[in-house]
N, C-alpha and C positions, 0 to 999 in steps of 0.2 A: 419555499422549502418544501422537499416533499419526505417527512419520516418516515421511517422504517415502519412496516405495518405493527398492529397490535402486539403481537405474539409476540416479537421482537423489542419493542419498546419496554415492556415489563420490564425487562432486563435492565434498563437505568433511567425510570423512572417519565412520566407522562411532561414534568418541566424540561427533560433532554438536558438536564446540568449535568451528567457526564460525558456527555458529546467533547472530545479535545476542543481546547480555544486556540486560537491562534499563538497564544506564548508556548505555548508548547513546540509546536514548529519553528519556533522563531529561536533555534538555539541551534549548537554544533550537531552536524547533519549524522556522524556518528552515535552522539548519545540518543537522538530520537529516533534514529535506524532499532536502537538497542530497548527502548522505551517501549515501542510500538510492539513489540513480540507480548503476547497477550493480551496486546486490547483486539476489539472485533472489527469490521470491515464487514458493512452490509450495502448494497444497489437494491433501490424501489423502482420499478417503471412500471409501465402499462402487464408484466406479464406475472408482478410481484417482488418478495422481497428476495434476496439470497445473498447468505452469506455466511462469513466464519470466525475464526480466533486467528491472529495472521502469529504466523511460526518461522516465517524466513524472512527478511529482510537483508539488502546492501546498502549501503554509503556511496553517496558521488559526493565530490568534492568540484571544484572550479579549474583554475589555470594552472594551481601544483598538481591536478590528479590527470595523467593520461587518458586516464578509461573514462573519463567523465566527456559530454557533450560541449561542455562549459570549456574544455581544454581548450582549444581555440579564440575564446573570446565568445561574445554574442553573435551569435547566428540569426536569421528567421527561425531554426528551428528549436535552439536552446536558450531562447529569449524566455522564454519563460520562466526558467532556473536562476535568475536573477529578480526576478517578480516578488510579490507578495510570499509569503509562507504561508502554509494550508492550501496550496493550486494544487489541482491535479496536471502531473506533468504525462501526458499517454503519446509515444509515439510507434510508427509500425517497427518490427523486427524482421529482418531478411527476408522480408514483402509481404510475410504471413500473419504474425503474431502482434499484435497489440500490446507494451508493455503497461502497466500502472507504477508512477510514483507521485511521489507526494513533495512540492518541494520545501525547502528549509533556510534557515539563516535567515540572516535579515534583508530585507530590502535591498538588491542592488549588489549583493553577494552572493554567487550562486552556490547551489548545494540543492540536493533533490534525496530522496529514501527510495531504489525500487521493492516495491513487492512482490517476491518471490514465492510465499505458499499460507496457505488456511489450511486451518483443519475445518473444513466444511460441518455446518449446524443447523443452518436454516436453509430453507428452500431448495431441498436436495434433489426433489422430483425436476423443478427447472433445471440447476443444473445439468443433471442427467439429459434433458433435452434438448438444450444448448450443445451438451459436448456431446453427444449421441456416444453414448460409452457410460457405465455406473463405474467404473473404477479410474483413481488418480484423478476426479474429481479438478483438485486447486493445486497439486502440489509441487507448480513450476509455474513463472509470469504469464505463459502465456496462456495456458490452462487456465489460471485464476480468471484472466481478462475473458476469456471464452464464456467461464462459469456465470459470473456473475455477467455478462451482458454488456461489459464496459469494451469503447471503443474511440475511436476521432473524437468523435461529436460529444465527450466528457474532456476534452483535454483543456485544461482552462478552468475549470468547474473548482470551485469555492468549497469545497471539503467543511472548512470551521461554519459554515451556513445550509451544510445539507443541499448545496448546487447539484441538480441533476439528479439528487437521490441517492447522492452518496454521500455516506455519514461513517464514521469512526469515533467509535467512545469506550469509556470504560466498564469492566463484565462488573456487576453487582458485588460477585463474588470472586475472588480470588481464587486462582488453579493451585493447584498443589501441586508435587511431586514432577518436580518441573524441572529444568535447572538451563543454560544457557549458554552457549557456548560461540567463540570468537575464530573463523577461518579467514582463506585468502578468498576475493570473489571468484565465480567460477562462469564462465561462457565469454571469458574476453581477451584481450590477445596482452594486453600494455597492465599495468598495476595490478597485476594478480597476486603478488608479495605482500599486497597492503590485506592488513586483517580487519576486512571492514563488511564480512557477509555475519550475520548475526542469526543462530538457530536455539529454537526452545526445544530444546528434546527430553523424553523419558530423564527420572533420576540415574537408571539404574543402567543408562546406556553408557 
């Protein structure tokens, strides 16, 4: 396992007991679509840490969801959506973009969470370097995946073990002024009606 560097670790502590465990994932891909908004999402490698507070999230579901990978059946490529919960599930998008999710359910039941957007906090000079641009940073998948360094060579990667240097846990503190909100997913053609993209925004939006 490689954690988050220093700076980052204060934040929940040097045992890593708020790191999610695997039950957490291991439940309806919904509720942890919905759970996930507020905890953080950081990548370590060779050029450091970077990372944020995630604020978008969607829901895949299996053989009843169109827009899911899973609709089909097992594929080579959505074999892993039936896998363990806690995987990183990353595949390419319209040849360019690298998505991030995380899958869900249990075992042998597919379901996956994509991540949509961070409010970026650490490691903001790499980002900036990564996406060569200072603004809009994380706040669409493939962005995020640019920011933070994540690509192929993470697909598979053991999330509840810190595989690859990616880690997801809980913020010390609790955000405020927050509040949560339930739309149809947006960038797909088939189950758009389903309300399964999940956004933290401002109270007072």
């Amino acid at each position: 396992m490689r954690p988050a560097e220093k700076s980052v670790i204060k934040l929940y502590g040097d045992s890593m007991k708020d790191l999610l465990g695997r039950d957490f994932y291991n439940r309806d891909t919904s509720k942890v679509a919905e759970d996930l908004l507020g905890k953080a999402l950081v990548k370590s490698d060779a050029e450091g840490t970077a990372g944020g507070v995630i604020v978008e999230t969607e829901a895949y579901y299996g053989e009843d969801d169109p827009a899911s990978h899973a609709y089909p059946g097992k594929t080579p490529r959505s074999k892993i959506m039936f896998g363990e919960p806690g995987l990183a599930y990353i595949y390419l998008c319209y040849g360019m973009y690298y998505l991030f999710n995380i899958v869900t359910e249990s075992e042998g039941k597919p379901g996956a969470v994509l991540l949509r957007a961070l409010e970026p906090l650490w490691g903001i000079d790499i980002m900036k370097r990564r996406r060569r641009n200072g603004r809009n940073l994380t706040n669409g998948p493939g962005r995020l995946t640019m920011a933070l360094g994540i690509d192929i060579k993470d697909n598979g990667a053991d999330i509840v073990n810190g595989d690859r240097g990616l880690n997801v846990f809980n913020l010390r503190e609790k955000r405020r002024g927050f509040k949560i909100i339930r739309t149809g997913r947006v960038g797909i053609n088939k189950g758009k009606e389903k309300l399964l993209r999940f956004l933290m925004v401002d109270e007072g939006t």
